[in-house]
ZAMAR-772499 format. One line per 8 residues: number of its first residue (from 0); for each residue x, y, z of N, C-alpha, C. Coordinates in Angstrom, 3 decimals, always signed. Each point is the difference from the previous one (the first is absolute). Example, Ala and Ser with C-alpha at 12.3 -4.5 7.8 and 13.67 -1.06 7.14 Angstrom:
2
0> +13.190 -5.690 +7.800 -0.890 +1.190 +0.000 +0.900 +1.200 +0.000; -0.350 +1.050 -0.720 +0.820 +1.190 +0.060 -0.770 +1.090 +0.730
//
This chain:
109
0> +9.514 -3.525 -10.839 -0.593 +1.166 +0.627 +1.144 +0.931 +0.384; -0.189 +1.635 -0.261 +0.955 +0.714 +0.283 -0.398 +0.831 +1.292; +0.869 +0.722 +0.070 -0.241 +1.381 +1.247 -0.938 +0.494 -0.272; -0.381 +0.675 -1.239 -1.373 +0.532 -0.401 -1.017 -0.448 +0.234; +0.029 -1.369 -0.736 -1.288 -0.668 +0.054 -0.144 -0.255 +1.448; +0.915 -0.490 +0.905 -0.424 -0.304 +1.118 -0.923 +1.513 +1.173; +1.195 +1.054 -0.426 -0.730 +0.971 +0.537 -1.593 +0.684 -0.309; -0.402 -0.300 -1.788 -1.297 -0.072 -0.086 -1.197 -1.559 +0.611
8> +1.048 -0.696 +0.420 -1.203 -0.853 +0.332 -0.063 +0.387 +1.788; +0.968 +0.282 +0.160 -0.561 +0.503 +1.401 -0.828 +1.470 +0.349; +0.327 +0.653 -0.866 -1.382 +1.135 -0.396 -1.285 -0.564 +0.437; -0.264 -1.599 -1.509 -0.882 -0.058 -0.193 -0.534 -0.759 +1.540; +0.857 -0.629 +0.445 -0.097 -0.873 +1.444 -0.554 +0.902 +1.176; +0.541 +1.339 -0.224 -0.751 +0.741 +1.162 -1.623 +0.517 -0.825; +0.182 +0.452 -0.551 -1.593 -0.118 -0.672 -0.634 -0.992 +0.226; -0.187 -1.247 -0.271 -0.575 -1.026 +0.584 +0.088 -0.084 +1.857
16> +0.851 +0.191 +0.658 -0.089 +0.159 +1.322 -0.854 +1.112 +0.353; -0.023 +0.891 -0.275 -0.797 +1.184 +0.075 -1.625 -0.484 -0.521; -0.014 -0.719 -0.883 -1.895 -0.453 -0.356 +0.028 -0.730 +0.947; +1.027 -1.095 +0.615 -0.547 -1.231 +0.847 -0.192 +0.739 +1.481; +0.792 +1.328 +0.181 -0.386 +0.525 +1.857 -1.205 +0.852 -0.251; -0.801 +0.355 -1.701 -0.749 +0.734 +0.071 -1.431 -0.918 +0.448; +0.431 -1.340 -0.850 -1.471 -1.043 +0.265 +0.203 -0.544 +1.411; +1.292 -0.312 +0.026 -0.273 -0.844 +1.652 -0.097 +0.833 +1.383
24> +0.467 +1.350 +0.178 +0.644 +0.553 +1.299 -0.695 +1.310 +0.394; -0.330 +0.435 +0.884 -0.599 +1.325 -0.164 +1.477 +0.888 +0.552; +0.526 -0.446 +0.239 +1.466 +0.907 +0.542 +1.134 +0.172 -0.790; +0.638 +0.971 +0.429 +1.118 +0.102 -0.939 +0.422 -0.910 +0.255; +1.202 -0.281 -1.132 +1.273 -1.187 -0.144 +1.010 +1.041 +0.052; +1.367 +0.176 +0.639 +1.125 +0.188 +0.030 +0.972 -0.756 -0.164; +0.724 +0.307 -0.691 +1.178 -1.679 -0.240 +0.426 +0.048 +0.980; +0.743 -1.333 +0.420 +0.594 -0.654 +1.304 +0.012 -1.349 +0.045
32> +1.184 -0.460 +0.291 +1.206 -0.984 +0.072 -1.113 -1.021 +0.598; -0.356 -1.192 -0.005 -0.394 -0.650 +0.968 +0.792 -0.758 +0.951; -0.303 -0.183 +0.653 +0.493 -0.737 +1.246 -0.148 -1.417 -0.885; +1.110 -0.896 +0.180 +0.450 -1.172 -0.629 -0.722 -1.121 +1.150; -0.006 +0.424 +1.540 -0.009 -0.994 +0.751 -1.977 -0.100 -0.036; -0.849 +0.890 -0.758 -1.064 +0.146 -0.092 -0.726 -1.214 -0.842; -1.375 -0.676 +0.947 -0.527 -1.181 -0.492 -0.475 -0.051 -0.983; -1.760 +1.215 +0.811 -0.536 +0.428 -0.762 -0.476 +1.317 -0.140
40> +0.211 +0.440 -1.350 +0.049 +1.350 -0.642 -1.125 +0.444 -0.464; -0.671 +1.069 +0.271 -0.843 +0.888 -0.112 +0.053 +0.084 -1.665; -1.521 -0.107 -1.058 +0.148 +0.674 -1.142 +1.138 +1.397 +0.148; -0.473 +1.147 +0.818 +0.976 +1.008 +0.152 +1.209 -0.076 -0.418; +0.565 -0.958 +1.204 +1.279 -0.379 +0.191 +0.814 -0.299 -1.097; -0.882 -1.078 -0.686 +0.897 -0.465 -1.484 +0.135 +1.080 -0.980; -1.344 +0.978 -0.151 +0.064 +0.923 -0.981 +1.174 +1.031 +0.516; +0.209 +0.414 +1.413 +1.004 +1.130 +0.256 +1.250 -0.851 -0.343
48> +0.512 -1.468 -0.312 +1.097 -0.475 +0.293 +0.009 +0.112 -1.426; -0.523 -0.019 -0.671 -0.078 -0.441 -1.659 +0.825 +1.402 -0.481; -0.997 +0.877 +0.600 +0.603 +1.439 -0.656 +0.993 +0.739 +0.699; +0.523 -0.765 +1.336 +1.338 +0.139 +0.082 +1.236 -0.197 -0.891; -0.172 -1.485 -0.555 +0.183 -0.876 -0.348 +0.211 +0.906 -1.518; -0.613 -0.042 -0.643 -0.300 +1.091 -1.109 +1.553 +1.366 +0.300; -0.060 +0.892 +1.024 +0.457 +0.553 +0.402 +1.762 -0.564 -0.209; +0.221 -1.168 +0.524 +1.150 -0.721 +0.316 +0.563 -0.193 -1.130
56> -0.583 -0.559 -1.207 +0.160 -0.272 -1.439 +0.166 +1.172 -0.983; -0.393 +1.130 +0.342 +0.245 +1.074 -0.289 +1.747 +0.393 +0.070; +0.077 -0.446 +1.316 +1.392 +0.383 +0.245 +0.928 -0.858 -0.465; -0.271 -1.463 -0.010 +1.047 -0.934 -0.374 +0.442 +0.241 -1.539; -1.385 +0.674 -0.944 +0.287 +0.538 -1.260 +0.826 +1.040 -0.039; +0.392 +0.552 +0.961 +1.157 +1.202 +0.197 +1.274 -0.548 +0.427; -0.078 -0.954 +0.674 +1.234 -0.487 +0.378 +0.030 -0.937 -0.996; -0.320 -0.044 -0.887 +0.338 -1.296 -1.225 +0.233 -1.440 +0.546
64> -1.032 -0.013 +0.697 -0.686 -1.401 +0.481 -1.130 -1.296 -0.997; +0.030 +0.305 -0.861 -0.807 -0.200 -0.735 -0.861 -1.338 +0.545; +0.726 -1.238 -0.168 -0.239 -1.146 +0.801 -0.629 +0.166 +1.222; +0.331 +0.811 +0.543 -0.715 -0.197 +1.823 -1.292 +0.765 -0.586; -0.063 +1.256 -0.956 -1.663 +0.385 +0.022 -0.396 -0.952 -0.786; +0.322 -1.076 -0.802 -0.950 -0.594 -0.688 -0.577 -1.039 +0.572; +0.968 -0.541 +0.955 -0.921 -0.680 +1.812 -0.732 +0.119 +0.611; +0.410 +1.332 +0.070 -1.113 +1.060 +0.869 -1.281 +0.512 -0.607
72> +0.272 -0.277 -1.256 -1.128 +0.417 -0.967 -1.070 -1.224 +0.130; +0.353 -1.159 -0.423 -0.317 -0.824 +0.024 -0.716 -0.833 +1.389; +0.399 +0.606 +1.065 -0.009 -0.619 +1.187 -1.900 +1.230 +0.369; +0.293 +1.083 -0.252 -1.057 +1.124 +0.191 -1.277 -0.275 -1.348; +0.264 -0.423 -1.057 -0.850 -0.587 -1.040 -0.646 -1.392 +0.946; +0.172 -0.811 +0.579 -0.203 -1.228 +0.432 -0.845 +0.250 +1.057; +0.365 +0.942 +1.071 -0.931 +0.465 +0.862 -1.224 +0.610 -0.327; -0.053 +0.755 -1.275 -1.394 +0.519 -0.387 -0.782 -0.834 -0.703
80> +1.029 -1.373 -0.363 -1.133 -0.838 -0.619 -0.811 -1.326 +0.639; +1.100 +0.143 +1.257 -0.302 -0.996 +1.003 -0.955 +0.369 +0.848; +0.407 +1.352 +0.306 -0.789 +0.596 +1.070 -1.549 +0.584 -0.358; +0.387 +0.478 -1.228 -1.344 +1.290 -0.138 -0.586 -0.386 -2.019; +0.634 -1.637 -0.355 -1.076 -0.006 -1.198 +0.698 +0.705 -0.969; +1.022 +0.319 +0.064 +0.490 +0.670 -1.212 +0.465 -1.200 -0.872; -0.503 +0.175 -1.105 +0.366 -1.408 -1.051 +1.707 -0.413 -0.611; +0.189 -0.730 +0.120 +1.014 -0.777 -0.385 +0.120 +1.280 -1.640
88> -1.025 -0.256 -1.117 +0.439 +0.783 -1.080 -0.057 +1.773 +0.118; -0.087 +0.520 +0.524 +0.024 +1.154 +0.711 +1.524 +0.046 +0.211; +0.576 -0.582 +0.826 +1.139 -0.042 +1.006 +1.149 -0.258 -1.678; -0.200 -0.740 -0.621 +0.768 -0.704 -0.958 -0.192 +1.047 -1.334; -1.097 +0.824 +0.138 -0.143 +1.184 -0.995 +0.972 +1.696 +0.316; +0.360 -0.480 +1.228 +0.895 +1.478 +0.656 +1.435 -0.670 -0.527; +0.404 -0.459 -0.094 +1.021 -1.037 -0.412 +0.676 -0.238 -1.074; -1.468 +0.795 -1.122 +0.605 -0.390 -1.455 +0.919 +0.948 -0.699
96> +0.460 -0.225 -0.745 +0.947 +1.078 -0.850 -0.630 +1.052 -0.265; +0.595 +1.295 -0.186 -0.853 +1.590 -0.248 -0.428 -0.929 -1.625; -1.244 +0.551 +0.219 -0.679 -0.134 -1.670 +0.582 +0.218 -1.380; +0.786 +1.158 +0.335 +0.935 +0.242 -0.977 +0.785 -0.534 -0.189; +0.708 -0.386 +0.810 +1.259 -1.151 -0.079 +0.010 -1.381 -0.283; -1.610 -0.170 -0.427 +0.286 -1.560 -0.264 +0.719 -0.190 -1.246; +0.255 -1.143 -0.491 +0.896 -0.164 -1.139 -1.853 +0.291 -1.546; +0.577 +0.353 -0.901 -0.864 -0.142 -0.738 -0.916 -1.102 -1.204
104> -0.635 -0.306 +0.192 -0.614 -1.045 -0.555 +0.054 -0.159 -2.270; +0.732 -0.641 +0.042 +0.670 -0.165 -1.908 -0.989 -1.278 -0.245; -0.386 +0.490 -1.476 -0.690 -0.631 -0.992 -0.447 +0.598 -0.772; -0.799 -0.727 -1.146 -0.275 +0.106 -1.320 -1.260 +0.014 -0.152; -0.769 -0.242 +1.397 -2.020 +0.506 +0.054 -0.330 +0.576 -0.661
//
């Protein structure tokens, strides 16, 4: 996974956060840090931390962090599937190589 790809899957990651505060929340979501020492978290809560979170990975792709957003990527994928039903192949479909870039398929069919 590169800088690119990672930065389109977090596109696609706030799009999905954005359907999950549209079905679950009647309030806005604003991103924001959560409180670490916090038990239990409000649907809200996780969705504003997610797209903080989102936010954060943004930047580590600027600071050529690559590794820490793909943690962070990974860590914010886990919460929407833990939390709010987002499927395991969903999460593993933001993930895949640009379409174009896969290698191309040889034979004699």
């Amino acid at each position: 996974m590169n800088s690119a790809k990672v930065l389109e899957a977090v596109a696609q990651l706030r799009q999905m956060v954005t359907a999950q505060c549209e079905r679950y929340l009647t309030e806005v979501v604003i991103p924001a840090r959560m409180n670490p020492a916090l038990e239990h978290a409000s649907d809200a809560t996780w969705l504003a931390h997610v797209l903080y979170m989102c936010d954060e990975i943004s930047k580590f792709i600027n600071e050529d962090r690559l590794g820490k957003a793909m943690r962070w990527l990974g860590f914010a994928q886990g919460v929407l599937s833990a939390r709010f039903g987002v499927t395991i192949q969903a999460m593993k479909e933001l993930n895949m190589p640009f379409p174009d870039r896969l290698p191309q398929e040889t034979g004699t069919g």
